[in-house]
SEVEX-265514 format. One record per atom (N, C-alpha, C): residue in three letters; atom name; residue number from 0; x negated, y, z negated. Coordinates in steps of 0.2 Angstrom, whole numbers, plus 5000, padded with zeros to 4 digits. Last residue first. Example, Ala and Ser with C-alpha at 12.3 -4.5 7.8 and 13.67 -1.06 7.14 Angstrom:
2
lovo->ser; marti->N; vovo->1; c1->4936; c2->4989; c3->4965
lovo->ser; marti->CA; vovo->1; c1->4932; c2->4995; c3->4964
lovo->ser; marti->C; vovo->1; c1->4936; c2->5000; c3->4961
lovo->ala; marti->N; vovo->0; c1->4934; c2->4972; c3->4961
lovo->ala; marti->CA; vovo->0; c1->4938; c2->4978; c3->4961
lovo->ala; marti->C; vovo->0; c1->4934; c2->4984; c3->4961
***
This chain:
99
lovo->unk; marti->N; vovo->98; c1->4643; c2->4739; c3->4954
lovo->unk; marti->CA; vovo->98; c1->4639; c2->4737; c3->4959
lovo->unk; marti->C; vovo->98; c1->4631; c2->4737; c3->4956
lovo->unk; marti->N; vovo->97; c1->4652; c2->4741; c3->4944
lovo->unk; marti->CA; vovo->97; c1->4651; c2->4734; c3->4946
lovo->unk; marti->C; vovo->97; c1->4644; c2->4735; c3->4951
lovo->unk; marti->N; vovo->96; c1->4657; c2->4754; c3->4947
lovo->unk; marti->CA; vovo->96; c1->4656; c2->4753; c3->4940
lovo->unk; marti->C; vovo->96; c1->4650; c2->4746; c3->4942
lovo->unk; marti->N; vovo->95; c1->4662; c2->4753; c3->4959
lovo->unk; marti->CA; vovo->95; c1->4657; c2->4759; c3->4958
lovo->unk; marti->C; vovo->95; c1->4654; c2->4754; c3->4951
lovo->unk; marti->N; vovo->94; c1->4674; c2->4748; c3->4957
lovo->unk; marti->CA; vovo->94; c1->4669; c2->4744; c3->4961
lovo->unk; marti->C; vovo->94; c1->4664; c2->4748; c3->4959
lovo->unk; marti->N; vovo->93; c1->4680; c2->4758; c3->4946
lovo->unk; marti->CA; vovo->93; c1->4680; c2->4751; c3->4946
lovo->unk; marti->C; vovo->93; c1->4674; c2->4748; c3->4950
lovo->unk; marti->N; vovo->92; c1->4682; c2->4770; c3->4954
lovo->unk; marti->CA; vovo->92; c1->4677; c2->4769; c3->4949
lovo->unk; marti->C; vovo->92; c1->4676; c2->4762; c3->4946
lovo->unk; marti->N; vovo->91; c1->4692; c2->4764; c3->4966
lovo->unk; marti->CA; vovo->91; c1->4684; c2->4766; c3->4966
lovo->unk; marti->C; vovo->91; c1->4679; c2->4765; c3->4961
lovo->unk; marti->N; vovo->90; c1->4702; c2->4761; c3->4956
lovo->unk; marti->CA; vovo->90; c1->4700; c2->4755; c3->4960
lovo->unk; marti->C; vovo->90; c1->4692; c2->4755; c3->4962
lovo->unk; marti->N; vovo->89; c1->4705; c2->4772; c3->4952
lovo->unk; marti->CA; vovo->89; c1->4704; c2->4770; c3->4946
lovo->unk; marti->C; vovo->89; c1->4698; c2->4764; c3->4950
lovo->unk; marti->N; vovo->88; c1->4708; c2->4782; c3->4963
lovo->unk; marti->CA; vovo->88; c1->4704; c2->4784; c3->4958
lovo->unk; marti->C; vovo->88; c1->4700; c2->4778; c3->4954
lovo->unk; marti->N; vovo->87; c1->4719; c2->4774; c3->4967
lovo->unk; marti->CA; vovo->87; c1->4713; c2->4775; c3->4972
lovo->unk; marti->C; vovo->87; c1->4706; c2->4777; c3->4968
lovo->unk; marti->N; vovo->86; c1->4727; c2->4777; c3->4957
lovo->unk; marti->CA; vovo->86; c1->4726; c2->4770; c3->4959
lovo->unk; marti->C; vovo->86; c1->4720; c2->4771; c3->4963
lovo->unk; marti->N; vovo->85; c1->4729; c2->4789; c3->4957
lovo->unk; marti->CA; vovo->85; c1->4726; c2->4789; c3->4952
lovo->unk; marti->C; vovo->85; c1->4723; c2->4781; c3->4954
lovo->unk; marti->N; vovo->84; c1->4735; c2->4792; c3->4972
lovo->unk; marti->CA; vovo->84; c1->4728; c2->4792; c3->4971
lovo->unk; marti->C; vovo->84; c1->4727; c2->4791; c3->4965
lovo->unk; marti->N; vovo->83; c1->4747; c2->4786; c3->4968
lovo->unk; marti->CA; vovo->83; c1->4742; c2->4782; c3->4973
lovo->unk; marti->C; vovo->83; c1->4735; c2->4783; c3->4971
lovo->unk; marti->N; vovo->82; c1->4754; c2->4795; c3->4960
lovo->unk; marti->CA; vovo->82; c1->4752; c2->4787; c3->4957
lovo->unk; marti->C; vovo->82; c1->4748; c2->4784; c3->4961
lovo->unk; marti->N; vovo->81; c1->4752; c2->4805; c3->4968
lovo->unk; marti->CA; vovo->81; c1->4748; c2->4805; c3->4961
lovo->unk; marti->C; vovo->81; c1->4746; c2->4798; c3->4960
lovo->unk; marti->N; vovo->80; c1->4751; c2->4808; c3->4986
lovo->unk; marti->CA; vovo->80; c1->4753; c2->4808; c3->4979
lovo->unk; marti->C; vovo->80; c1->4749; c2->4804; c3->4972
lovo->unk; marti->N; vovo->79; c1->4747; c2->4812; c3->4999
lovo->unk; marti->CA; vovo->79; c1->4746; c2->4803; c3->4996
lovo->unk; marti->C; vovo->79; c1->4749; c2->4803; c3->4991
lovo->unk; marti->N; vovo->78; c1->4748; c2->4824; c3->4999
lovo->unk; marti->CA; vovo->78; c1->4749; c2->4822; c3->5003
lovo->unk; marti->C; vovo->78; c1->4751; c2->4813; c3->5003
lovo->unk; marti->N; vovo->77; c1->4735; c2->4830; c3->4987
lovo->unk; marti->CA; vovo->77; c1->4742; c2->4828; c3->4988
lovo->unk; marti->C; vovo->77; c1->4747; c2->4827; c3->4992
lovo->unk; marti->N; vovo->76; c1->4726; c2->4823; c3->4996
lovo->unk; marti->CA; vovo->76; c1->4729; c2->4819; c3->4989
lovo->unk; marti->C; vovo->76; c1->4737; c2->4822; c3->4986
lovo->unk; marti->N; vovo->75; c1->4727; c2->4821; c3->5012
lovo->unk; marti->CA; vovo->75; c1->4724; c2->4825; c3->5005
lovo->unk; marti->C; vovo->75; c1->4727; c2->4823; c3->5000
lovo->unk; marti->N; vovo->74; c1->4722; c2->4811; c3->5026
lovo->unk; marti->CA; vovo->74; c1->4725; c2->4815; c3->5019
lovo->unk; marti->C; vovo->74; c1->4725; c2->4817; c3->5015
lovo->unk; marti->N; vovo->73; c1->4712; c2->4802; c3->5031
lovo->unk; marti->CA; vovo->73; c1->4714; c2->4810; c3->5032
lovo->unk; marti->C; vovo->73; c1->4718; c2->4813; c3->5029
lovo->unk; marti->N; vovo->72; c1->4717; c2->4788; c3->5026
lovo->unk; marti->CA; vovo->72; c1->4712; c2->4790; c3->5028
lovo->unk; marti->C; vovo->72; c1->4715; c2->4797; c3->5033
lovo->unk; marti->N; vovo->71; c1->4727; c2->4780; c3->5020
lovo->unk; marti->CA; vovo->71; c1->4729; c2->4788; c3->5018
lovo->unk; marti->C; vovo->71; c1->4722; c2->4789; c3->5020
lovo->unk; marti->N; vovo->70; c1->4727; c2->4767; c3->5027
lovo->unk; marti->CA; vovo->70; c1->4734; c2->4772; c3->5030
lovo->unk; marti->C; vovo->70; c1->4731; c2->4780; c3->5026
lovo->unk; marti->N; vovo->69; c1->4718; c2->4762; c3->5019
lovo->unk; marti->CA; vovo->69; c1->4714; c2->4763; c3->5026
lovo->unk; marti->C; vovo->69; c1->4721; c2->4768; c3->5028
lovo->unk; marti->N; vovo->68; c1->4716; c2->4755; c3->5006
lovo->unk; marti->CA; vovo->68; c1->4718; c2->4763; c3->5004
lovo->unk; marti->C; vovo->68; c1->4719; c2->4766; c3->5013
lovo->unk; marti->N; vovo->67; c1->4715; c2->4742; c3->5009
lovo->unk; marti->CA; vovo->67; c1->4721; c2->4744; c3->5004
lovo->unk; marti->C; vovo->67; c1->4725; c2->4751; c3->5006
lovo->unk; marti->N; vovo->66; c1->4706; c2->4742; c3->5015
lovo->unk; marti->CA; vovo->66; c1->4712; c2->4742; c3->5020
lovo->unk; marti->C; vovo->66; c1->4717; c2->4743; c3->5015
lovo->unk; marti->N; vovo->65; c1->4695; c2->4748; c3->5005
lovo->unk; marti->CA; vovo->65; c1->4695; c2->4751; c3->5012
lovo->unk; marti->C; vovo->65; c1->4701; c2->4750; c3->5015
lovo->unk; marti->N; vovo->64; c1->4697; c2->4735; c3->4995
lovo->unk; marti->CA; vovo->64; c1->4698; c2->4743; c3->4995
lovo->unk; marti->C; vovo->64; c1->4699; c2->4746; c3->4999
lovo->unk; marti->N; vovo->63; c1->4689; c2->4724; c3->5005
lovo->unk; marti->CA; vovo->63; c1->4699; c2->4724; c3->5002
lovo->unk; marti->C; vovo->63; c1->4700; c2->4732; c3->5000
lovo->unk; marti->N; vovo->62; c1->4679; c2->4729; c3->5005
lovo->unk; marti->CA; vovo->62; c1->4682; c2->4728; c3->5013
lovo->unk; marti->C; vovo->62; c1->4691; c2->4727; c3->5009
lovo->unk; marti->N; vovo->61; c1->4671; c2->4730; c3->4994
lovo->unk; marti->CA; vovo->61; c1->4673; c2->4736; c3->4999
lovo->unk; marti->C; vovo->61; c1->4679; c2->4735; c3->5002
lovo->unk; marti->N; vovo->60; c1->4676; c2->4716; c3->4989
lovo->unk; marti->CA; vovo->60; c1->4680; c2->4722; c3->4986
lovo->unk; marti->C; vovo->60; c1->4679; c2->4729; c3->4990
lovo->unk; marti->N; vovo->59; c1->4666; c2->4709; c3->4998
lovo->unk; marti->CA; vovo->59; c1->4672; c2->4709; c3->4999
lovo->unk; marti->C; vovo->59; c1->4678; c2->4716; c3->4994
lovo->unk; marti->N; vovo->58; c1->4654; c2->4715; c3->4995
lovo->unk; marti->CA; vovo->58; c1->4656; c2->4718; c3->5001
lovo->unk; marti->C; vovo->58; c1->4665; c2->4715; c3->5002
lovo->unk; marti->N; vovo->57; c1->4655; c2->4709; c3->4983
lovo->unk; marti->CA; vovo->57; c1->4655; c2->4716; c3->4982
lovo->unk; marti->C; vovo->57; c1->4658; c2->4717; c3->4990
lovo->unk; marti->N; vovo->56; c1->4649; c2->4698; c3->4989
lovo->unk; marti->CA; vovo->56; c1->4656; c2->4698; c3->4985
lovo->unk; marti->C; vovo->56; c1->4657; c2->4704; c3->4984
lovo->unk; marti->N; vovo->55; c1->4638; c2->4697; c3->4995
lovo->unk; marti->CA; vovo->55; c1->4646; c2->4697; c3->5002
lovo->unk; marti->C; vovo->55; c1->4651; c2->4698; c3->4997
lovo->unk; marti->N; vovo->54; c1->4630; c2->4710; c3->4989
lovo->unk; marti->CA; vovo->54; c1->4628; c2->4704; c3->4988
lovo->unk; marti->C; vovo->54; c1->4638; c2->4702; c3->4994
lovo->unk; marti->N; vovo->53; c1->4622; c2->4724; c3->4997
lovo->unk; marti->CA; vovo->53; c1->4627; c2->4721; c3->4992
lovo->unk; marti->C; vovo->53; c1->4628; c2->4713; c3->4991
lovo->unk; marti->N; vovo->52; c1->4618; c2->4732; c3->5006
lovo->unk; marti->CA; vovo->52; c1->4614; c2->4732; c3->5001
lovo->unk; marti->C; vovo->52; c1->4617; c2->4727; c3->4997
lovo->unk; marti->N; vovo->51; c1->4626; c2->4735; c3->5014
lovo->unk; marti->CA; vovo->51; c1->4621; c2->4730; c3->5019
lovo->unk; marti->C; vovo->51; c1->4618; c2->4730; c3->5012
lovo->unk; marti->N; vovo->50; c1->4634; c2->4746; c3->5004
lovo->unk; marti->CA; vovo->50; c1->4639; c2->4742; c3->5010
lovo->unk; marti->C; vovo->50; c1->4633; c2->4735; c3->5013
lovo->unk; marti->N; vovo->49; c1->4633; c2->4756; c3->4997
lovo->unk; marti->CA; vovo->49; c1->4629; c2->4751; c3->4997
lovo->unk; marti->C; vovo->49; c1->4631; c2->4745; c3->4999
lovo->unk; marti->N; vovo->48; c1->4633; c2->4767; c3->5008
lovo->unk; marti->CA; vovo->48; c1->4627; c2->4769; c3->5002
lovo->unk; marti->C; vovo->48; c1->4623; c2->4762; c3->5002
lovo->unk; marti->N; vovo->47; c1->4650; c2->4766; c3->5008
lovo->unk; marti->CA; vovo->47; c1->4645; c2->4766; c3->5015
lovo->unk; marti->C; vovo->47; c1->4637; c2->4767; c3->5012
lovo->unk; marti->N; vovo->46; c1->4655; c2->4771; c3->4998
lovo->unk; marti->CA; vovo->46; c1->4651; c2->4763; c3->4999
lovo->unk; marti->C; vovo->46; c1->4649; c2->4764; c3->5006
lovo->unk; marti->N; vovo->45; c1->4653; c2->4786; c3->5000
lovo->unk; marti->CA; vovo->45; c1->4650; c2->4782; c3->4996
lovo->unk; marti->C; vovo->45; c1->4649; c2->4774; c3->4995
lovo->unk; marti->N; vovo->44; c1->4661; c2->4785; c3->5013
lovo->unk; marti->CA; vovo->44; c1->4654; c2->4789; c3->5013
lovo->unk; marti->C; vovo->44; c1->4650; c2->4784; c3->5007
lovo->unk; marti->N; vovo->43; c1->4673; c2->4781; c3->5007
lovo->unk; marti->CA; vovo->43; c1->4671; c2->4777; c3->5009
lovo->unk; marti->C; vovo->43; c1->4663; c2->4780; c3->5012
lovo->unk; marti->N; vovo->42; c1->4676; c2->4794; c3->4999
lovo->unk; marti->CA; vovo->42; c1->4674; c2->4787; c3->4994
lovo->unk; marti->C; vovo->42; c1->4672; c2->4781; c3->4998
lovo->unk; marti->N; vovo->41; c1->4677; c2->4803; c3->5009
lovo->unk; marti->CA; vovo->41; c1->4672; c2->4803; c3->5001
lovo->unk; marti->C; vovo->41; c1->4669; c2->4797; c3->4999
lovo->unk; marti->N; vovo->40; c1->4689; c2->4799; c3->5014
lovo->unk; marti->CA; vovo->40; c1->4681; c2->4800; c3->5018
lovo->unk; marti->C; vovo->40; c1->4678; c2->4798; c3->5015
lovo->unk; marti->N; vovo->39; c1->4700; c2->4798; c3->5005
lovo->unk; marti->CA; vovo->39; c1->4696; c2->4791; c3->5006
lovo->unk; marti->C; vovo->39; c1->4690; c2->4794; c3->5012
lovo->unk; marti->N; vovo->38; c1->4700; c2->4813; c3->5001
lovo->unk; marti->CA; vovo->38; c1->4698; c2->4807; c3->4997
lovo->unk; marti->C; vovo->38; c1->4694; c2->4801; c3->5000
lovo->unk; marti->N; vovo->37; c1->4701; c2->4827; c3->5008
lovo->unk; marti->CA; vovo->37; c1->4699; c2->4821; c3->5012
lovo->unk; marti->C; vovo->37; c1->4696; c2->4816; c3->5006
lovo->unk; marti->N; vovo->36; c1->4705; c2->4836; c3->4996
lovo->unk; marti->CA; vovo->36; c1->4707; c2->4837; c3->5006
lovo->unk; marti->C; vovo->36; c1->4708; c2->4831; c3->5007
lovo->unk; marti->N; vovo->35; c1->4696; c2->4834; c3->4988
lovo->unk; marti->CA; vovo->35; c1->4704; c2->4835; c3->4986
lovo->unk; marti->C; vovo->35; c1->4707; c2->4832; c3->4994
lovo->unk; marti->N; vovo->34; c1->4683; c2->4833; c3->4993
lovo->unk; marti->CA; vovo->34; c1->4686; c2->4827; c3->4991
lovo->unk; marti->C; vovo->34; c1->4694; c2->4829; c3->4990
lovo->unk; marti->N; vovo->33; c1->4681; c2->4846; c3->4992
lovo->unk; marti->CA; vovo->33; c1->4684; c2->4842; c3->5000
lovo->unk; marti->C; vovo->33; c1->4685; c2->4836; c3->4999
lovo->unk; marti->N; vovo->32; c1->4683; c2->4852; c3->4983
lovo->unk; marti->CA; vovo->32; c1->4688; c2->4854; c3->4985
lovo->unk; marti->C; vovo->32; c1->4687; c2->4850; c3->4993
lovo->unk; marti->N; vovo->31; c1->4672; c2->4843; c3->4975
lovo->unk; marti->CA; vovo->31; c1->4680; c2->4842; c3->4972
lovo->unk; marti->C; vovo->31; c1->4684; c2->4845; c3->4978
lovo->unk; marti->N; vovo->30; c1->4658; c2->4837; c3->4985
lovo->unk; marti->CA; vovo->30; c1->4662; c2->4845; c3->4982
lovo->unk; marti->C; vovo->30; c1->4670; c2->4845; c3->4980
lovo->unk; marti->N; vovo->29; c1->4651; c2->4829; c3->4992
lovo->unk; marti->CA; vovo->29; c1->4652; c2->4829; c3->4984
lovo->unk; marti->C; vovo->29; c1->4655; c2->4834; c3->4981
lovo->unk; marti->N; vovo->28; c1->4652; c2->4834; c3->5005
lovo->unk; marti->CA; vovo->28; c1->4655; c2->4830; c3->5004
lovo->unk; marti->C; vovo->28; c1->4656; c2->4828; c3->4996
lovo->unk; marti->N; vovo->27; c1->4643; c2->4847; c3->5009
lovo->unk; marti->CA; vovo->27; c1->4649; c2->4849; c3->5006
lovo->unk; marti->C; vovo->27; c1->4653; c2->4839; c3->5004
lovo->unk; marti->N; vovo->26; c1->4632; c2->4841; c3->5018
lovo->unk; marti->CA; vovo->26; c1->4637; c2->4843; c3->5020
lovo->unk; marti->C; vovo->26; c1->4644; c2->4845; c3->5016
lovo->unk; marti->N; vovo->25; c1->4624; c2->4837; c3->5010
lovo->unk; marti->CA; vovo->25; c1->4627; c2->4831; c3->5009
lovo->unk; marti->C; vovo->25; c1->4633; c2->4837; c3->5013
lovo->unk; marti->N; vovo->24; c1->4626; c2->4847; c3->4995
lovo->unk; marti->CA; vovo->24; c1->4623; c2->4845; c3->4999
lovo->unk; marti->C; vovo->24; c1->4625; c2->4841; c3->5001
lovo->unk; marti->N; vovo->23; c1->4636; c2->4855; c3->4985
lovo->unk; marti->CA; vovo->23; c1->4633; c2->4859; c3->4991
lovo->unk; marti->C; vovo->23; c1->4630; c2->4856; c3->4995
lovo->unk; marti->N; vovo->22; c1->4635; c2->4848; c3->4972
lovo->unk; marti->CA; vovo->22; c1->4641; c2->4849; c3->4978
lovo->unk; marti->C; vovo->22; c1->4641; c2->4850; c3->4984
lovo->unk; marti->N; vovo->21; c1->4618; c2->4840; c3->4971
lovo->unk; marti->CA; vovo->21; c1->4623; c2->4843; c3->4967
lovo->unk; marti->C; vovo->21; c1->4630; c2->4846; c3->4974
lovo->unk; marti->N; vovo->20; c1->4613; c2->4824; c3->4971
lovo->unk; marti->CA; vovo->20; c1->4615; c2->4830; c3->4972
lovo->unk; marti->C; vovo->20; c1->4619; c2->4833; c3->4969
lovo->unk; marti->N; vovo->19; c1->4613; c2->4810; c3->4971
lovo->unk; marti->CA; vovo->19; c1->4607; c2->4814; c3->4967
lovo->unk; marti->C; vovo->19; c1->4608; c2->4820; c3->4972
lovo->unk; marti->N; vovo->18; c1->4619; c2->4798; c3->4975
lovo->unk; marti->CA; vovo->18; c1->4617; c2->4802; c3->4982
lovo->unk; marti->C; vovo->18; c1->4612; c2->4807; c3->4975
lovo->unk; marti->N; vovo->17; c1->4628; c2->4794; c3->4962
lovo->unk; marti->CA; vovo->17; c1->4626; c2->4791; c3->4966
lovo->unk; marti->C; vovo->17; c1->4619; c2->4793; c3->4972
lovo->unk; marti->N; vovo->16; c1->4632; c2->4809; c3->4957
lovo->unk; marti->CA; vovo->16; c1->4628; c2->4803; c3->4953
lovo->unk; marti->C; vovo->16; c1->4626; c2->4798; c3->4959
lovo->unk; marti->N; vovo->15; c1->4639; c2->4813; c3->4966
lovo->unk; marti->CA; vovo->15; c1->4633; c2->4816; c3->4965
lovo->unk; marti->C; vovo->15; c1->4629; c2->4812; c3->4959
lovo->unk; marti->N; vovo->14; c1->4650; c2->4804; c3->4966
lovo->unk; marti->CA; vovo->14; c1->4645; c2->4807; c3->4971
lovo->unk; marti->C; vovo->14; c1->4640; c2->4809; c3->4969
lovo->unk; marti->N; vovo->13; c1->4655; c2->4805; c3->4953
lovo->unk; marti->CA; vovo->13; c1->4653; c2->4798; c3->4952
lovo->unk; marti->C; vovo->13; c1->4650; c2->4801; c3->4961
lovo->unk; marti->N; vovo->12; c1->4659; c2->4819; c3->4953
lovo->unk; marti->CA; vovo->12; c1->4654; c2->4819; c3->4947
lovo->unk; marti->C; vovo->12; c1->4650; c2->4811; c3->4952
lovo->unk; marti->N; vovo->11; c1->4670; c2->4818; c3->4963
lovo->unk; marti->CA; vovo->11; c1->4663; c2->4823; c3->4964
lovo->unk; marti->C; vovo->11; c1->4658; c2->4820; c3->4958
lovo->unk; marti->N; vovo->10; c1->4678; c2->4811; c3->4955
lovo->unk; marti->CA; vovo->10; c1->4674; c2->4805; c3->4961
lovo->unk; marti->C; vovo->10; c1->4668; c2->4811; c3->4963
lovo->unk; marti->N; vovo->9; c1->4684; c2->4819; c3->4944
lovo->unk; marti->CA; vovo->9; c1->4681; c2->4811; c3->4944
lovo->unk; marti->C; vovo->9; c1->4677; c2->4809; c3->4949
lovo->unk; marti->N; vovo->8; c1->4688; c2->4827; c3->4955
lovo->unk; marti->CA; vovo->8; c1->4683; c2->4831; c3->4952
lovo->unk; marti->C; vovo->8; c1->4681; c2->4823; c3->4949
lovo->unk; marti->N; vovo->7; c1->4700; c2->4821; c3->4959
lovo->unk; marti->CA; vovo->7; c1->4694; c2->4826; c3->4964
lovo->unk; marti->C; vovo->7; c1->4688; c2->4825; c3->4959
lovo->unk; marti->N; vovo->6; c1->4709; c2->4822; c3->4947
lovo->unk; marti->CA; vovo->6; c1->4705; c2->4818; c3->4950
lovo->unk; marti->C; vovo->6; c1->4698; c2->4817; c3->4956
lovo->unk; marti->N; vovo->5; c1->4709; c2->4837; c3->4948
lovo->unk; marti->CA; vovo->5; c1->4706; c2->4831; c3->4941
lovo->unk; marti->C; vovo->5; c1->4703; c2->4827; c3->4944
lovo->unk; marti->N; vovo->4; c1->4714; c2->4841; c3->4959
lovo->unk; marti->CA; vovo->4; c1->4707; c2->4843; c3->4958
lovo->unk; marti->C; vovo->4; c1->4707; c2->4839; c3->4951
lovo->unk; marti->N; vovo->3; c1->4727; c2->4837; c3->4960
lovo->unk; marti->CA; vovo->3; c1->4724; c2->4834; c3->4963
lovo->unk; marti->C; vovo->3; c1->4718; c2->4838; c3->4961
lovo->unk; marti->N; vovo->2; c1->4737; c2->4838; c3->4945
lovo->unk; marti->CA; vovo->2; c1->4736; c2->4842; c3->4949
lovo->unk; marti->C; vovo->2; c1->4728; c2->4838; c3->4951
lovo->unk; marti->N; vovo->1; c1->4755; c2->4836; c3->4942
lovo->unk; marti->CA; vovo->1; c1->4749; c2->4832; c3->4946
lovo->unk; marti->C; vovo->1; c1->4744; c2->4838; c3->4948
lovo->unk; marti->N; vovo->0; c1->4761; c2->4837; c3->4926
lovo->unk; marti->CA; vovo->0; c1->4760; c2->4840; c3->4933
lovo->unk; marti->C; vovo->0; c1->4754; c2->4837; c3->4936
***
């Protein structure tokens, strides 16, 4: 059964490892229950981080990520459904992995 705070909870941990907070700060944006809501804000908050920092190859896997996921900007996951977000999941910690 899908339940969208698993994966929620994957990109709250990889937030709060990035930004060196805990859920609460940062406007609630590292917090599993607003990343459930609003995934792609979360993730794109997060390369927005290291977007001017980057070398252009990485800025390209932002920019391709970004218009891959760009239609489920406002959605909640599960709104977007599993197989997507698991893919949204996977693709983020992927680049994340890399930078």
């Amino acid at each position: 059964m899908f339940d969208p705070k698993e994966y929620a909870y994957q990109i709250e941990v990889t937030l709060q490892a990035i930004f060196k907070c805990n859920k609460f700060e940062l406007g609630g944006i590292a917090d599993a229950n607003f990343i459930a809501k609003y995934p792609f804000i979360a993730i794109a908050f997060a390369f927005g981080n290291y977007y001017n920092k980057v070398d252009p190859t990485f800025k390209e896997k932002i920019e391709e990520f970004l218009s891959v996921f760009y239609l489920d900007m406002g959605k909640s996951m599960e709104e977007i459904g599993e197989e997507r977000v698991k893919k949204l999941v996977e693709d983020f910690k992927e680049i994340i992995a890399t930078i």
